[in-house]
C-alpha positions in Angstrom: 82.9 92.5 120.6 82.9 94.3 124.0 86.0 97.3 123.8 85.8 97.4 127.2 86.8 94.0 127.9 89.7 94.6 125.6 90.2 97.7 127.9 90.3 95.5 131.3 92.6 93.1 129.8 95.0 95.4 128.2 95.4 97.0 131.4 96.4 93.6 133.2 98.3 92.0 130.3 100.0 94.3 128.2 103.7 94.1 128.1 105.9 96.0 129.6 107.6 98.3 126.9 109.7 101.3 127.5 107.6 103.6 125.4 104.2 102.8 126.8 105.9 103.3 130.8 103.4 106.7 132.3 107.1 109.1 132.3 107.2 108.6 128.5 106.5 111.9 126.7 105.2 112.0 123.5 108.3 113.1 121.9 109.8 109.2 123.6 106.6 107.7 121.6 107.0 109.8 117.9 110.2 107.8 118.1 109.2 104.5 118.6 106.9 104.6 116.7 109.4 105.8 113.6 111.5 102.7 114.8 108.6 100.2 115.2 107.4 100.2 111.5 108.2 97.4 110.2 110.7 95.8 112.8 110.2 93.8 115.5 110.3 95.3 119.3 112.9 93.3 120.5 115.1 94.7 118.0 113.7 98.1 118.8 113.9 98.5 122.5 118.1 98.9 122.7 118.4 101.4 120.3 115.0 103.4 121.8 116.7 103.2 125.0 119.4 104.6 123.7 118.4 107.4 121.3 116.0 108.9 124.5 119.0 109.3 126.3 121.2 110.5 124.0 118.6 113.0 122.6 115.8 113.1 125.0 113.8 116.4 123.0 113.4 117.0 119.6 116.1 120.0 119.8 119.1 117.9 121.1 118.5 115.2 117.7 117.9 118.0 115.5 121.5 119.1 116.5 123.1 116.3 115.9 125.0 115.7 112.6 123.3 113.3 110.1 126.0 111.0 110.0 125.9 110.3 114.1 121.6 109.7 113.6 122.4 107.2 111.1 125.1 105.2 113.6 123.0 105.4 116.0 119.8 103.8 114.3 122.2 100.8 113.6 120.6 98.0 112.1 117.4 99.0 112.3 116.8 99.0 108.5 114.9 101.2 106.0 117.7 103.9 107.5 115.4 106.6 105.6 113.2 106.5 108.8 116.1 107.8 110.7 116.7 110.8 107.9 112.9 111.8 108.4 112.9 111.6 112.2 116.0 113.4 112.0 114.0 116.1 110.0 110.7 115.5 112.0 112.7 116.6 115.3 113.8 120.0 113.2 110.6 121.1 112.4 109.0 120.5 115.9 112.1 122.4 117.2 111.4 125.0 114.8 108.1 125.5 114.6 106.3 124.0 117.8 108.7 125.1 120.5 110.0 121.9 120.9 106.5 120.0 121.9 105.6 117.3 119.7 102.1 118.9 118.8 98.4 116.7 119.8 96.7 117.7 116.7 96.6 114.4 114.5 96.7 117.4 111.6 99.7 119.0 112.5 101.4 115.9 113.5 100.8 114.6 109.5 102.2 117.9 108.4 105.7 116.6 110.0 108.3 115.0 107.7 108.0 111.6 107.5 104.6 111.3 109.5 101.5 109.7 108.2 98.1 109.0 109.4 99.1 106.1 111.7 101.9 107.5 113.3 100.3 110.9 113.8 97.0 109.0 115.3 99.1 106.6 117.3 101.5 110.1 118.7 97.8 111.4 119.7 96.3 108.6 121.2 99.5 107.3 123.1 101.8 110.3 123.5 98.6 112.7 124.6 96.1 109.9 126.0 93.4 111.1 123.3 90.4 109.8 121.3 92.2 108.7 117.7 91.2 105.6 116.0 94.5 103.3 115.3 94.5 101.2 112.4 97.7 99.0 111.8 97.8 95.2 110.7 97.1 94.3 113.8 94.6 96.1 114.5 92.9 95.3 111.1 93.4 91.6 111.8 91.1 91.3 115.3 88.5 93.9 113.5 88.2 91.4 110.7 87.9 88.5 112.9 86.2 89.8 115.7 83.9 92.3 114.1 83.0 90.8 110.9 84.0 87.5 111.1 86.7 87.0 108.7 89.9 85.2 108.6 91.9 88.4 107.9 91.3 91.6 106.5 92.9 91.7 102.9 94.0 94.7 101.5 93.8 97.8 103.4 90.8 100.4 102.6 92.0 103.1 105.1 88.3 105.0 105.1 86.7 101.7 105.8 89.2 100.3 108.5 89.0 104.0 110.3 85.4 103.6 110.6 85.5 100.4 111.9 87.5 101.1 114.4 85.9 104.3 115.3 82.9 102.8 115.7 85.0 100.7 118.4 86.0 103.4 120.7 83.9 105.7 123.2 83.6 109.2 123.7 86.1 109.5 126.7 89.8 110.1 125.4 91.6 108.5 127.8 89.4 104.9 128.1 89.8 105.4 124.1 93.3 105.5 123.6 93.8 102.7 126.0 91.0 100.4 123.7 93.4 101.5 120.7 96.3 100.0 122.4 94.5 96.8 123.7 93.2 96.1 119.7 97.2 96.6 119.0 98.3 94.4 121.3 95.6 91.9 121.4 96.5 91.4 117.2 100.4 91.2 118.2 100.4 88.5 120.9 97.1 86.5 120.8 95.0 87.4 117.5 98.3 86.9 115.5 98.6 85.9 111.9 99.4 82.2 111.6 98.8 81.0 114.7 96.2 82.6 116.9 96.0 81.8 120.4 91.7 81.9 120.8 91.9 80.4 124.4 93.6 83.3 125.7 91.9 85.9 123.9 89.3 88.4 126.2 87.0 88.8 123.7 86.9 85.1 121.9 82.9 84.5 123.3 81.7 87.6 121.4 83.9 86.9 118.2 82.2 86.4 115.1 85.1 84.6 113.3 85.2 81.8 116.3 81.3 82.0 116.4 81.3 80.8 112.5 84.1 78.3 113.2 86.9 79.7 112.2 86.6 80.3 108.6 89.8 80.4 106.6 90.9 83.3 104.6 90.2 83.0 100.6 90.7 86.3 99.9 93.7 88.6 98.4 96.9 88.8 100.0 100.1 90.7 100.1 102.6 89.2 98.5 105.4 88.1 100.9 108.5 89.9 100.0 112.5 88.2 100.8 115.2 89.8 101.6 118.1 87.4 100.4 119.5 89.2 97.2 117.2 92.3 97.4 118.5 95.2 96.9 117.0 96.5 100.4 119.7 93.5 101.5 123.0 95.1 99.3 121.7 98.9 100.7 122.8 97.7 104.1 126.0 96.1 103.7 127.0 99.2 101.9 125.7 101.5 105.1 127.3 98.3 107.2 130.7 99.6 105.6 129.9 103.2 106.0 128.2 103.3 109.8 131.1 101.6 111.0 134.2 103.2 109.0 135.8 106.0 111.0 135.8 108.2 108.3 135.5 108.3 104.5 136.0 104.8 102.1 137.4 103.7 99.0 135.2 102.2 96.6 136.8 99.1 96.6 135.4 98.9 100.4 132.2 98.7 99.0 132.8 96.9 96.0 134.1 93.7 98.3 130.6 93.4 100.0 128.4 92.1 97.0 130.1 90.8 94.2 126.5 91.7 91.4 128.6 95.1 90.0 125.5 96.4 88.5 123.2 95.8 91.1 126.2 96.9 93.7 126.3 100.0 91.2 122.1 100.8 91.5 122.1 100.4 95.2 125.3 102.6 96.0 123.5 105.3 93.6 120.2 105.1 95.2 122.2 105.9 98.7 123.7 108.8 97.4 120.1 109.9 96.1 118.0 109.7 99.2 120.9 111.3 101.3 122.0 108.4 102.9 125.8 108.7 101.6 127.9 111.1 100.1 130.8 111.4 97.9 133.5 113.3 98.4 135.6 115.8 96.6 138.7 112.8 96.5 136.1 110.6 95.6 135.6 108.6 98.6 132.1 107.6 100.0 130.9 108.7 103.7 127.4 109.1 105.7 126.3 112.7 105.4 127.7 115.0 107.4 
C-alpha cells in the first residue's frame, strides 16, 4: 500500500467537515473529537458549530456552569464526555495558558483524554507526525496491509506499529496520511459494504489481491440500545436538560415504567455528576 496515494486522494476527496476547515484551532479539534467518539458526524456537526461559538477557547467553557455544558451537548449521548471536556477545558485554562498543548504526553495527562484523542489533537490540531489508530483506521491496515477481512480485537502496541510503519518522517505529509487512512475506512473501506472500485489504493491491497477473504476471526459483540440502561440514563437527562429548573421524582418516574432499573440508572446519574438532588428533594443537572 502506497501512503502517498492515500495522501493525493485525501486531499481531493475528503469531506468537507467544520473541524478539519485550515481556521480550526486545535482547541475546535479537542472538541470534536470528544463529540465524535462513538456518534456519527452528522449528529455532531450542529452542536460543534455551536459549542465553538458559544465557547470558542478553553477559558470561556471552563466558565460556564455544568448544568449549561450538559444542555448544550443535547443528545449527543454518553453525556460524561461533556463532564470531562468540561474538566479538560479547566485544566488547559489552568495550567497551559489557555493553549491546547502539542505534546501527545501532556495532552493524555488532560481529563478525559486518551491515546487516540491526544494523537489525533497532535496530528490534526498541530499538523504533526502521530500515528492514528481508530476502527477505521485498523480496518484498511488489516485489509490493505495484511490482507485480512478486519482486524479483530484491538492490540494497541501492534496497531501503533503498523501504522507507524505507514507514515513518513515529514509531520505535515504525515498527519495528512493519518487522516486519509481515517477517512478512506469511513467512506470507502467501510465495514459491511466496502466500496473497492473507488478505493485509491485497491491495486496494492492485499485483501483484494487474495480475493477478498472473509473475516473468521473474533468479533465485538454488537451491543442494543432498546431497554439498556444507557437508553433509561437519557430519558432521565431528557427530563432534566429540558426542565427549567429542579423536578419532582414523579417526573422521572413517568419516563420508564422498570422502578428498579429506573431506580439504578437515576442513582448512577447522581454518582458520575450528571444530576443532583436537592435539599427539598428535587432532581436537577449540576450546577
Amino acid at each position: 500500500m502506497r501512503p502517498d496515494v492515500i495522501a493525493a486522494w485525501f486531499r481531493e476527496q475528503a469531506r468537507d467537515l467544520p473541524w478539519r476547515r485550515p481556521e480550526t484551532t486545535p482547541w475546535g479539534v479537542l472538541v470534536s473529537e470528544f463529540m465524535l467518539q462513538q456518534t456519527p458526524v452528522n449528529r455532531v456537526e450542529p452542536i460543534w458549530l455551536d459549542w465553538m461559538a458559544r465557547w470558542p477557547v478553553p477559558s470561556a467553557l471552563a466558565a460556564a456552569p455544568r448544568s449549561e455544558v450538559l444542555r448544550a451537548w443535547g443528545k449527543l449521548g454518553y453525556p460524561r464526555r461533556a463532564i470531562r471536556l468540561h474538566d479538560a477545558a479547566a485544566a488547559i485554562a489552568e495550567q497551559h495558558s489557555d493553549t491546547v498543548p502539542s505534546d501527545v504526553d501532556a495532552l493524555e495527562a488532560l481529563p478525559g483524554v486518551g491515546s487516540y484523542t491526544a494523537r489525533a489533537v497532535a496530528a490534526f490540531g498541530y499538523g504533526l507526525r502521530a500515528p492514528v489508530v481508530d476502527t477505521n483506521v485498523r480496518r484498511v491496515v488489516a485489509r490493505a496491509v495484511h490482507g485480512h477481512g478486519d482486524a479483530g480485537p484491538a492490540r494497541t502496541k501492534a496497531d501503533l506499529a503498523d501504522v507507524d510503519a505507514l507514515l513518513p518522517d515529514d509531520d505535515a505529509e504525515a498527519a495528512v496520511i493519518s487522516a486519509g487512512l481515517m477517512e478512506l475506512g469511513a467512506v470507502v473501506c467501510t465495514a459491511r459494504s466496502p466500496r473497492c472500485p473507488l478505493c485509491p489504493v485497491e491495486s496494492s491491497c492485499a485483501w483484494v489481491a487474495a480475493g477478498k477473504p472473509a473475516y473468521d476471526g473474533p468479533r465485538k459483540p454488537v451491543q442494543g440500545f432498546a431497554g439498556t440502561d444507557r437508553q433509561v440514563r437519557g430519558k432521565l437527562m431528557d427530563v432534566l436538560r429540558t426542565a427549567p429548573g429542579p423536578v419532582e421524582r414523579a417526573r422521572l418516574d413517568a419516563v420508564w415504567s422498570d422502578a428498579g432499573q429506573r431506580d439504578r440508572c437515576l442513582h448512577s446519574l447522581l454518582v458520575d455528576g450528571l444530576a443532583e438532588q436537592t435539599d427539598d428533594g428535587l432532581f436537577a443537572l449540576p450546577a
